[in-house]
C-alpha positions, 0 to 999 in steps of 0.5 A, spaced: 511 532 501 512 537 505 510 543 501 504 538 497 501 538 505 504 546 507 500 548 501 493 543 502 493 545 509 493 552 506 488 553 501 483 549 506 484 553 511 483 560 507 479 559 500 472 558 500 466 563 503 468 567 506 476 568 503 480 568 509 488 571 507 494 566 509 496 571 514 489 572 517 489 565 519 492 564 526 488 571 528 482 568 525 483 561 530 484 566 536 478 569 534 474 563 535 466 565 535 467 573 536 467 574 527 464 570 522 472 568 519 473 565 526 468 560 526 469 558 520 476 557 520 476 555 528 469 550 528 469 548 521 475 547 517 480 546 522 477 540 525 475 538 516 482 538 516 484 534 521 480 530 520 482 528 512 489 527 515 488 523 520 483 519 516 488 519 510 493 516 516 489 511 516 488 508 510 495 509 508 497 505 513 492 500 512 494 499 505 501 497 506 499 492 511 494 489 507 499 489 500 505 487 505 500 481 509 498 478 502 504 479 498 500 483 492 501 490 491 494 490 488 490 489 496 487 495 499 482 495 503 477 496 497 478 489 494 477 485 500 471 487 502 473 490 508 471 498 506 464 495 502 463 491 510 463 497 514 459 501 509 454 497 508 454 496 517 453 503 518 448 504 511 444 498 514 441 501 520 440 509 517 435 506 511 432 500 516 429 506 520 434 504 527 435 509 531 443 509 535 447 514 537 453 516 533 457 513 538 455 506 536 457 507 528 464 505 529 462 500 532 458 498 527 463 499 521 468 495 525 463 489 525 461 490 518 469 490 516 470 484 520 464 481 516 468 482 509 475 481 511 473 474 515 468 472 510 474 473 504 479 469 509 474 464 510 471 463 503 478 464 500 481 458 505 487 461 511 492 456 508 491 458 501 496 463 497 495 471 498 493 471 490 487 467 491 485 472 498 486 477 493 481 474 487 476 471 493 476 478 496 473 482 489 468 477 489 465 478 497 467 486 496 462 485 489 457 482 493 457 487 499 456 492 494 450 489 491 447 488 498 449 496 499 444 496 492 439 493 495 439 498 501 439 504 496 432 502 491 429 501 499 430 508 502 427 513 501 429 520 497 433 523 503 435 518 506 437 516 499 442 522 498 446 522 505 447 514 502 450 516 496 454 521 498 457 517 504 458 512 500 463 516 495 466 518 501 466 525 504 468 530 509 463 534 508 460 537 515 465 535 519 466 537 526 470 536 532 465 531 534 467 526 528 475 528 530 474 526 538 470 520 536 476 517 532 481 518 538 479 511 541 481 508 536 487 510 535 490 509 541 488 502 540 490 502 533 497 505 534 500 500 539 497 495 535 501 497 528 508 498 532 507 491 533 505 489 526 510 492 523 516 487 524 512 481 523 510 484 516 517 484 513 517 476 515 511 476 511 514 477 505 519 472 504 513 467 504 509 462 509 514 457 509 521 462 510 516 465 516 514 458 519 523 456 519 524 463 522 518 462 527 512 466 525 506 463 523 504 466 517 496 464 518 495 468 525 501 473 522 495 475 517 490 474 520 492 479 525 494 483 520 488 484 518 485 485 525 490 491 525 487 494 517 480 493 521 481 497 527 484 502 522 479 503 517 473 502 520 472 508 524 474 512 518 469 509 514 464 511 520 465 518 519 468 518 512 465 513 508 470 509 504 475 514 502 477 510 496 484 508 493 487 512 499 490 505 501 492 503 494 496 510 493 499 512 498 504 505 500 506 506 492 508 512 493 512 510 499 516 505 496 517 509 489 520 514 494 525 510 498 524 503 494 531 500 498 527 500 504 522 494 508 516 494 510 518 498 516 520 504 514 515 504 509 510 505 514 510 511 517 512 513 509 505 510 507 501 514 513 504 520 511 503 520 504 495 517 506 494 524 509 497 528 504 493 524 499 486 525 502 488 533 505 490 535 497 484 531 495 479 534 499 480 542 496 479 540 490 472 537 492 470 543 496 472 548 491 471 545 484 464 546 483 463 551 487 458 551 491 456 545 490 460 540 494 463 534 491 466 527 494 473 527 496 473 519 495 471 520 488 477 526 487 482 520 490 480 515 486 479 519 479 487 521 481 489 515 485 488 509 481 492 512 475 497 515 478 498 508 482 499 503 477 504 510 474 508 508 480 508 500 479 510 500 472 515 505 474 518 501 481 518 495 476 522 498 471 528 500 476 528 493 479 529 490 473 534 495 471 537 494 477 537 487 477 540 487 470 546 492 474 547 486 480 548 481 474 553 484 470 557 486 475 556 479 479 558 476 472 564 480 471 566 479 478 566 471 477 569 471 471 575 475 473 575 471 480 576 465 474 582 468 472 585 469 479 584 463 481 585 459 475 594 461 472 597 458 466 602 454 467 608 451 462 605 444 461 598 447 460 600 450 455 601 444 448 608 444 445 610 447 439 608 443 433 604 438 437 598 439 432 602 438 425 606 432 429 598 429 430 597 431 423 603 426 420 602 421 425 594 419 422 595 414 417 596 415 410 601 422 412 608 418 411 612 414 417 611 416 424 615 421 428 618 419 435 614 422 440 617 427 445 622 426 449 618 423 456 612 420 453 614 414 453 610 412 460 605 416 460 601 409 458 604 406 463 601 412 468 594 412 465 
């Protein structure tokens, strides 16, 4: 992780037009607005650079709250109309000709996510199983995204493009405004997600061990989702929907620390977030030079396959790992079997019982006298 974000941070901050030498860097920044270098690096790749990790942060950490929440490895924000809800929120007023400030675009991709995700949990029934939240949610998501159609055939050709490349999501022209704009709501997403996390490890044993051990599971994963809406909308609001980024990064968390809860895994999830979204972002700037493309189409073409490398590769440990714990658990009872369990003398049947019992049956000659001190033994039974 270390030397995949050392590197990304690198090739952001110094490729492009103009190139800038990895030891020109930290003069380039105190440079500032005297040479070309320096407003480049200071003013436009510096703030595109945190501004993919903190988004990357997010949606990481926003998947892991969704796949533990629900129980599934496959809920992310895409598939519970949370990311199509906040795109369509912001999407909305720009093509009905609505003048805002863009300070009330979180507000409105906040409101759209809160629309996808309550409208899933409400079709889909709180009380039901995470599975059918899940289903329930690609089908708000596909019907969100038919409402996003409909306003794309509505606009216009310029407002048309900036839609499209929203939608992909891109960190293109970014400044130091859209980082500023995010703070806000991390110091109220944070705070919320520290206290989260404890919950989510009680989630995953299921609804009914919750309740024994005194969360309500509903409320649980109705906050759980307050928490990924926080979390994702003001990404959304800057950077489109990112995609796949909250499928990817909890995989890769687990994949690397897979004895862990859910509580360990979060940080995990947030860093792999970022370093996922920051090595996705160079590619998108540069590959087409100099035209540039989506990072949420580089994320998605990468992420989906490696996630789904990442599940079949998890499952296969566990069960190796199952299998180990079983064998070693059935040598460990068969040798408790022969510990607890010492032949004696009398269980062991006289010398030559078998061939008496044999001459005993009728039609082998006359019977033998049984052995000594059997005599009562009917007595007995």
């Amino acid at each position: 992780m270390a030397v995949l974000l050392a590197v990304s941070s690198v090739g952001a901050l110094s490729l492009g037009t103009p190139y800038v030498p990895p030891y020109r860097l930290v003069a380039a920044v105190l440079e500032g607005e005297t040479t070309l270098a320096g407003v480049v690096v200071s003013e436009l790749r510096v703030p595109r650079l945190l501004l993919a990790l903190v988004a990357g942060a997010c949606l990481g950490a926003a998947g892991l709250v969704l796949q533990e929440a629900l129980r599934n490895p496959l809920a992310v924000p895409e598939m519970l109309g949370v990311s199509s809800g906040a795109a369509l929120g912001v999407a909305a007023p720009l093509v009905l000709a609505f003048s805002l400030p863009a300070a009330v675009q979180p507000l409105l991709a906040i409101g759209g996510a809160a629309l996808g995700g309550g409208l899933t949990l409400l079709v889909a029934g709180i009380g039901r199983s995470p599975s059918a939240v899940l289903l329930t949610g690609a089908a708000v998501a596909a019907a969100l995204q038919a409402a996003l159609l409909v306003l794309m055939v509505m606009a216009d050709q310029l407002d048309l493009q900036l839609i499209y490349r929203y939608l992909l999501g891109s960190l293109s022209a970014r400044t130091w405004d859209d980082v500023t704009g995010m703070w806000p709501w991390l110091l109220v997403a944070v705070p919320a997600l520290v206290l989260c996390a404890p919950v989510l490890s009680v989630l995953r044993l299921g609804d009914e061990d919750a309740q024994a051990l005194g969360v309500r599971a509903q409320r649980a994963r109705l906050a759980a989702l307050a928490v990924a809406v926080v979390l994702i909308a003001p990404v959304t609001a800057v950077c489109g929907p990112v995609a796949w980024v909250g499928f990817l990064a909890p995989h890769l968390s687990r994949w690397f620390n897979p004895a862990a809860g859910a509580v360990r895994w979060l940080p995990w999830s947030a860093a792999w977030g970022a370093v996922v979204v920051a090595v996705a972002d160079v590619p998108a700037r540069l590959a087409l030079a100099p035209v540039e493309t989506p990072a949420g189409a580089w994320t998605a073409l990468l992420g989906v396959p490696a996630g789904v490398a990442l599940m079949r590769s998890s499952g296969r440990r566990r069960t190796a790992r199952h299998g180990r714990a079983a064998s070693v658990g059935t040598r460990e009872q068969l040798s408790g079997l022969r510990k607890t369990a010492p032949v004696g003398a009398d269980d062991v049947p006289p010398t030559g019982a078998a061939s008496h019992a044999h001459r005993s049956e009728p039609g082998h000659g006359s019977p033998t006298l049984p052995p000594a001190g059997a005599a009562g033994t009917e007595d007995v039974r």
